[in-house]
VMD Tcl script that builds the backbone (N, CA, C; Angstrom):
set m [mol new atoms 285]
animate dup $m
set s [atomselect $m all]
$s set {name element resname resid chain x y z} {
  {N N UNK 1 A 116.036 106.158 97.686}
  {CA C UNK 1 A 116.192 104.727 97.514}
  {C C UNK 1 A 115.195 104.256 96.464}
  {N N UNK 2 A 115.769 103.565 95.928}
  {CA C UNK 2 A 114.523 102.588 94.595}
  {C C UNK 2 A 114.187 100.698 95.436}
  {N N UNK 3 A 113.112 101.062 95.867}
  {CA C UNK 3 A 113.181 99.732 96.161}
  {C C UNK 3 A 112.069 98.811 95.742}
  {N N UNK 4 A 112.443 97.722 95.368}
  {CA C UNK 4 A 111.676 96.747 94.630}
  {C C UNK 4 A 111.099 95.450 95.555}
  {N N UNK 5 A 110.569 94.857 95.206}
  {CA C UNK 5 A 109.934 93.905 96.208}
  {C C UNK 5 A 110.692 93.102 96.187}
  {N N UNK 6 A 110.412 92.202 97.333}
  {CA C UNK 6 A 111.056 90.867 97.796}
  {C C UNK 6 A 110.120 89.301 97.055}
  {N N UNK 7 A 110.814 89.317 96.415}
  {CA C UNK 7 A 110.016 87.982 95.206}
  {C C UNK 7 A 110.102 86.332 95.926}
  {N N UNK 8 A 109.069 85.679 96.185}
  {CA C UNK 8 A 109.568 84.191 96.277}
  {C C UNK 8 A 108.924 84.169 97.726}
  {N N UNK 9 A 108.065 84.699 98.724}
  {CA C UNK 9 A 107.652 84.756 99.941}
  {C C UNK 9 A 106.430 84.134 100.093}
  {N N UNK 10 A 106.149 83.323 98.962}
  {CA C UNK 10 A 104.282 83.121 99.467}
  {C C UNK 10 A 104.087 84.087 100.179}
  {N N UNK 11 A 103.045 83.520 101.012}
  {CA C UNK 11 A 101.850 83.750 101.818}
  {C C UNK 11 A 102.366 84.715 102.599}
  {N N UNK 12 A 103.535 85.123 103.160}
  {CA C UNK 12 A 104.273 85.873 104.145}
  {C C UNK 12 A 104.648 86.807 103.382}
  {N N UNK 13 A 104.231 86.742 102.135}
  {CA C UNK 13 A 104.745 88.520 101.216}
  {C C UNK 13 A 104.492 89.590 102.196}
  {N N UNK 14 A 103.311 89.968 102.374}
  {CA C UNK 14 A 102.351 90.924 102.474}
  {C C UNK 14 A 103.140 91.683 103.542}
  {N N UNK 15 A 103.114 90.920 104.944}
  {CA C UNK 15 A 103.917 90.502 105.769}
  {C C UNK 15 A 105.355 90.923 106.116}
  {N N UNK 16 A 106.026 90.578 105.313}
  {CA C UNK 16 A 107.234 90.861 105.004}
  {C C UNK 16 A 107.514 92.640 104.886}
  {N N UNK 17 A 106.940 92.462 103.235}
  {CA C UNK 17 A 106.964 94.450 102.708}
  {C C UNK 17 A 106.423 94.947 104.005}
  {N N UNK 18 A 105.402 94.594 104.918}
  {CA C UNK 18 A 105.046 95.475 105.658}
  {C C UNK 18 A 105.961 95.835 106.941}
  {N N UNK 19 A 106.777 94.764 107.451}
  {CA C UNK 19 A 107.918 95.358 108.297}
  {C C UNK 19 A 109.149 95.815 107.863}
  {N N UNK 20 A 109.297 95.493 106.213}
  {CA C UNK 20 A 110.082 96.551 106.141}
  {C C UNK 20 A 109.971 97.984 105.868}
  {N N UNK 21 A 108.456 98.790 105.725}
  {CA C UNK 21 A 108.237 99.594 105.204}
  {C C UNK 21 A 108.307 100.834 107.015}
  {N N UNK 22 A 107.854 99.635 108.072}
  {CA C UNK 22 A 108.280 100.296 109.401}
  {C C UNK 22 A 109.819 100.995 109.586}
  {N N UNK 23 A 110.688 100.591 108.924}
  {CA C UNK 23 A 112.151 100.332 109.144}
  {C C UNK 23 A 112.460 101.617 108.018}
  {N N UNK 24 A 111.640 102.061 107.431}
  {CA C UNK 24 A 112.271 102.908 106.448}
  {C C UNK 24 A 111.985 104.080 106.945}
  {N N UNK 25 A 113.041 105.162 106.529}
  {CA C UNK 25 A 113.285 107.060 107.016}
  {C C UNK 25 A 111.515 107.498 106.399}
  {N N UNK 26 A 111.360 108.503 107.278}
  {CA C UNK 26 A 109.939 109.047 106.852}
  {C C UNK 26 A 110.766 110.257 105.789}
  {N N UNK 27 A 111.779 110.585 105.671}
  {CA C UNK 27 A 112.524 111.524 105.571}
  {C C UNK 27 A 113.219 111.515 103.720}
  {N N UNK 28 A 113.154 110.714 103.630}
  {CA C UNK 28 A 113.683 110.082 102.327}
  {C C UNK 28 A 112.939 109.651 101.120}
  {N N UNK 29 A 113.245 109.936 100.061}
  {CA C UNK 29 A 112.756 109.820 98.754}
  {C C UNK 29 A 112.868 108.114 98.246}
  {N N UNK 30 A 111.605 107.586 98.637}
  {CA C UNK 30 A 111.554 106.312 98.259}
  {C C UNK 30 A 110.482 106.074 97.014}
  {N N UNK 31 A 111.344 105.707 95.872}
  {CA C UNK 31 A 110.715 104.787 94.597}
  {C C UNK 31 A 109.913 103.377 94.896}
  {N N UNK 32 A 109.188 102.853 94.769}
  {CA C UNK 32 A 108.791 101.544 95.018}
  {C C UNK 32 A 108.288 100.944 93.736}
  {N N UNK 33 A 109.094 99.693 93.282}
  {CA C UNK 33 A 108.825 98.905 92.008}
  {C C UNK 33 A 107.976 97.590 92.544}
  {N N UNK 34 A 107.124 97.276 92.259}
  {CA C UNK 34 A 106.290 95.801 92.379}
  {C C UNK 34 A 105.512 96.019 92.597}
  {N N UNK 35 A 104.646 94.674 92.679}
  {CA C UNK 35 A 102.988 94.975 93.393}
  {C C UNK 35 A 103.250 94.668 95.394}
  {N N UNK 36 A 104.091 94.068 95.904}
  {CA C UNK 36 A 104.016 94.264 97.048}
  {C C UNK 36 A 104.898 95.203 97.880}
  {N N UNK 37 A 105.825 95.863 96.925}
  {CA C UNK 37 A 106.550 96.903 97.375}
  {C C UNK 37 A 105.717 98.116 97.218}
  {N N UNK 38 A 104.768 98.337 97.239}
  {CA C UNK 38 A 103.536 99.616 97.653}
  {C C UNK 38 A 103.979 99.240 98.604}
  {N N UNK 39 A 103.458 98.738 99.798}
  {CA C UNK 39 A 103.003 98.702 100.989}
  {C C UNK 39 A 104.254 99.390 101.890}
  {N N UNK 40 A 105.473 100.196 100.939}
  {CA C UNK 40 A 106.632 100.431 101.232}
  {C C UNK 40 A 106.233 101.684 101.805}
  {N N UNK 41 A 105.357 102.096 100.944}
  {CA C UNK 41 A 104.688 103.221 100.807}
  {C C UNK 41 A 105.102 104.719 100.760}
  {N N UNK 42 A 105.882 104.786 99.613}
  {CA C UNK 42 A 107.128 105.490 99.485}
  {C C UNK 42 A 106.638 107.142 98.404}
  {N N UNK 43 A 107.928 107.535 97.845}
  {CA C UNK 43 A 106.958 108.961 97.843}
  {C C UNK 43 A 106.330 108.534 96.003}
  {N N UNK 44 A 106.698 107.663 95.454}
  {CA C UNK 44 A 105.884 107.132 94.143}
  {C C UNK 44 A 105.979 105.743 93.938}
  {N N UNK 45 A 105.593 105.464 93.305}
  {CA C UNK 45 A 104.907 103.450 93.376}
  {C C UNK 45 A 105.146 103.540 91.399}
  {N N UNK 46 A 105.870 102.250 91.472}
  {CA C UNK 46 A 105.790 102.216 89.750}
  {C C UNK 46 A 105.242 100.253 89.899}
  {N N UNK 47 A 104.770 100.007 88.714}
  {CA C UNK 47 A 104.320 98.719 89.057}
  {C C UNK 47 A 105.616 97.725 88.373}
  {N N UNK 48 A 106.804 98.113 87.670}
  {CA C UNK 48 A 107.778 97.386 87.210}
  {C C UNK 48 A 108.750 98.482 86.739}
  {N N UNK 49 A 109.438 98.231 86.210}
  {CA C UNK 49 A 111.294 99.058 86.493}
  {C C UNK 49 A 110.699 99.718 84.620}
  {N N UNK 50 A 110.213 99.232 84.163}
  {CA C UNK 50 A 109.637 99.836 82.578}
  {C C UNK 50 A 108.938 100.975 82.994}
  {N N UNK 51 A 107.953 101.026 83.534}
  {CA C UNK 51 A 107.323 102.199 84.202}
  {C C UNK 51 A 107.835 103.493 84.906}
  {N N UNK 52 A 108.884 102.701 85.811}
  {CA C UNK 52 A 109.824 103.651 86.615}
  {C C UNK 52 A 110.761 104.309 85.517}
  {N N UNK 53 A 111.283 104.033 84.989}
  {CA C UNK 53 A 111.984 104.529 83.537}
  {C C UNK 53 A 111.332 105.374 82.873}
  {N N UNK 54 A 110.224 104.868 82.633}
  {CA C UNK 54 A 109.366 105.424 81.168}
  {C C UNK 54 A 109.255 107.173 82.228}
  {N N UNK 55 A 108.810 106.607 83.479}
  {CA C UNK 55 A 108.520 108.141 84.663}
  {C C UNK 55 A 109.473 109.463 84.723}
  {N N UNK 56 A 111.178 109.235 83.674}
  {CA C UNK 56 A 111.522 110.438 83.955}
  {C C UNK 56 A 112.541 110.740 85.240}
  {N N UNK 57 A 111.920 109.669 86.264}
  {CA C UNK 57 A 112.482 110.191 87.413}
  {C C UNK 57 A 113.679 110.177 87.816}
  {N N UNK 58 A 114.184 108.878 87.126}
  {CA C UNK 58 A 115.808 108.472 87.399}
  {C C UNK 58 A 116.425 109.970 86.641}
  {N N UNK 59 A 116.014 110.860 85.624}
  {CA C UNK 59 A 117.001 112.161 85.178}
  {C C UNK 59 A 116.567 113.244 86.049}
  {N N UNK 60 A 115.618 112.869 87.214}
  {CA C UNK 60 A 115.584 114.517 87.876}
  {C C UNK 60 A 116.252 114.740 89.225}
  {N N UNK 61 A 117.215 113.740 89.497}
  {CA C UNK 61 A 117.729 112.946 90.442}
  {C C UNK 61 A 119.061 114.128 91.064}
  {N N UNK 62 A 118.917 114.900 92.330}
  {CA C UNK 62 A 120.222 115.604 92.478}
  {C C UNK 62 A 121.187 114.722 91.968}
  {N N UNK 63 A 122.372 116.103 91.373}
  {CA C UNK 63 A 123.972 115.253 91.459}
  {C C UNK 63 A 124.430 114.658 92.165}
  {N N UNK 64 A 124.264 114.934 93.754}
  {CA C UNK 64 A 125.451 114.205 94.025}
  {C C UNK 64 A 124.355 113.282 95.319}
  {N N UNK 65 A 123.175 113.112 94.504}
  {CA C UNK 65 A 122.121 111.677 95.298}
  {C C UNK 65 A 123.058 110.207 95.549}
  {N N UNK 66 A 123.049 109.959 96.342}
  {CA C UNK 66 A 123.371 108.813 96.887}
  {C C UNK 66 A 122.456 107.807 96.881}
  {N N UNK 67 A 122.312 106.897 96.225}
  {CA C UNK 67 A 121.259 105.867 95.720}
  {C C UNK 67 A 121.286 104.336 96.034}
  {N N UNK 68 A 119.881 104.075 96.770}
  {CA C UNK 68 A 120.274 102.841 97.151}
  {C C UNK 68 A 119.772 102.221 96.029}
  {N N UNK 69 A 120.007 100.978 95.520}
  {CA C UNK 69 A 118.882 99.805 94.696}
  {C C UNK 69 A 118.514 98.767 95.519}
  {N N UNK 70 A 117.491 98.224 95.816}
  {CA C UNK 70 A 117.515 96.574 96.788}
  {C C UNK 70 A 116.109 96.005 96.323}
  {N N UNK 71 A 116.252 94.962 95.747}
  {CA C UNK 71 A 115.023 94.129 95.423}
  {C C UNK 71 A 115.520 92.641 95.266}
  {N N UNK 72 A 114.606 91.946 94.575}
  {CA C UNK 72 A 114.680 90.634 94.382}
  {C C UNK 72 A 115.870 90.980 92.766}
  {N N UNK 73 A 116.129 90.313 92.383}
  {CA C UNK 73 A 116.790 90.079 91.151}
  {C C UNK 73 A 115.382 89.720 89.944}
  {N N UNK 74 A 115.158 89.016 90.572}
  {CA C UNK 74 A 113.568 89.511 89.362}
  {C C UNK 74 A 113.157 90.212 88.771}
  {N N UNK 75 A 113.352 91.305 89.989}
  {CA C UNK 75 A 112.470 92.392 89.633}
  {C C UNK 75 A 113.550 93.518 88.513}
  {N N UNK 76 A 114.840 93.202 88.074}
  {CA C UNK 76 A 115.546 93.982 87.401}
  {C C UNK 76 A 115.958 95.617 87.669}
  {N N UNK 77 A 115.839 95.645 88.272}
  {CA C UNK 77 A 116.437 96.769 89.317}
  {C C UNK 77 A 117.886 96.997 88.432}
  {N N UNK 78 A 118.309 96.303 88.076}
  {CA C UNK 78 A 119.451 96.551 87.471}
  {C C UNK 78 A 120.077 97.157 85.874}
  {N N UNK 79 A 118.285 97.334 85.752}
  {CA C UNK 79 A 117.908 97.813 83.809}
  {C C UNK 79 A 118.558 99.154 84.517}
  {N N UNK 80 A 118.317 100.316 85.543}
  {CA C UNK 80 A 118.230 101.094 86.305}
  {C C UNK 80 A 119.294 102.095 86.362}
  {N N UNK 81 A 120.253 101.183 86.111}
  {CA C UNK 81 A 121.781 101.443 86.777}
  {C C UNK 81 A 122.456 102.767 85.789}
  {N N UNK 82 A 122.422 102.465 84.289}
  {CA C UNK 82 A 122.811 103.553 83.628}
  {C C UNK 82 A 121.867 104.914 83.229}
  {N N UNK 83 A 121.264 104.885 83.546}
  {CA C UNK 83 A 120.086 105.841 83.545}
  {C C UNK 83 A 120.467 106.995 85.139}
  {N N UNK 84 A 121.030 106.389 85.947}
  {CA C UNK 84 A 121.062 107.142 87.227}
  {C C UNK 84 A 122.061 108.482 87.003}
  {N N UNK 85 A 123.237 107.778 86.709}
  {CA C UNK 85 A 124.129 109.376 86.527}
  {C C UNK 85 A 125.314 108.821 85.262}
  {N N UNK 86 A 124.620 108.663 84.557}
  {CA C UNK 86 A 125.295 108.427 83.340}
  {C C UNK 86 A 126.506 109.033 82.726}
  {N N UNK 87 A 126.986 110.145 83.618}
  {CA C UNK 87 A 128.181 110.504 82.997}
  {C C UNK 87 A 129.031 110.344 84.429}
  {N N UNK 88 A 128.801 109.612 85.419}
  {CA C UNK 88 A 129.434 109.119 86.823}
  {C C UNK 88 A 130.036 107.513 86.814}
  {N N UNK 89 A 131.041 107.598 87.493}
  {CA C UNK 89 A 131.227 105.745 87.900}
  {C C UNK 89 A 130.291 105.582 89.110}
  {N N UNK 90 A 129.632 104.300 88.718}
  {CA C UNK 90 A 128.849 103.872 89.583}
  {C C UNK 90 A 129.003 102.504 90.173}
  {N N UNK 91 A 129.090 102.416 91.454}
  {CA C UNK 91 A 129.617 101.275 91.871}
  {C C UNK 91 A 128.764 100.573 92.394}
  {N N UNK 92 A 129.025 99.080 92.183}
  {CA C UNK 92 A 127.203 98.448 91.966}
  {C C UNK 92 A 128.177 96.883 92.870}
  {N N UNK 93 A 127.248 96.217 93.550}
  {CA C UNK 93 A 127.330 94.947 94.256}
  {C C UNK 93 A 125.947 94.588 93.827}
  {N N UNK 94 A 125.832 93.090 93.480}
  {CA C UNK 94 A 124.667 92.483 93.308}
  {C C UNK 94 A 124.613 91.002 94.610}
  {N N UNK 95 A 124.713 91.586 95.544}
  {CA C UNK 95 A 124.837 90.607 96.552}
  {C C UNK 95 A 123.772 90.333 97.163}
}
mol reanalyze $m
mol bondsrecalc $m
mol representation Tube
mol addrep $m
């Protein structure tokens, strides 16, 4: 999963990332984009989706990975999308 922070929470950020980071597989390869999506605490931390890119990681990605994206829309999670399996249809909801 690539997951990006939840943008727009004041004071209850912190808060927030931190129960969802309870809720996540110990088991699973989690990306984390933002400064409060650390606390996701996943298996690498990028501080914005430029970083996560620049990292390589989206091309070392098994074939047939099943990929979540979920963040704020802010955070562009969606620069992301052709970089994943670029010679695949990829089916994307921005809901």
């Amino acid at each position: 999963a690539i997951l990006g922070e939840m943008l727009e929470l004041g004071d209850s950020a912190a808060e927030h990332h931190s129960q969802i980071a309870k809720l996540l597989p110990t088991n699973a390869t989690i990306y984390s984009v933002g400064t409060h999506a650390r606390l996701y605490g996943g298996s690498a931390h990028y501080n914005n989706v430029a970083s996560l890119i620049a990292s390589g990681q989206l091309q070392n990605l098994p074939p047939q990975a099943v990929i979540l994206l979920k963040a704020s829309h802010g955070v562009h999670l969606e620069n992301t999308i052709g970089l994943l399996h670029p010679n695949e249809k990829v089916r994307c909801s921005t809901t």
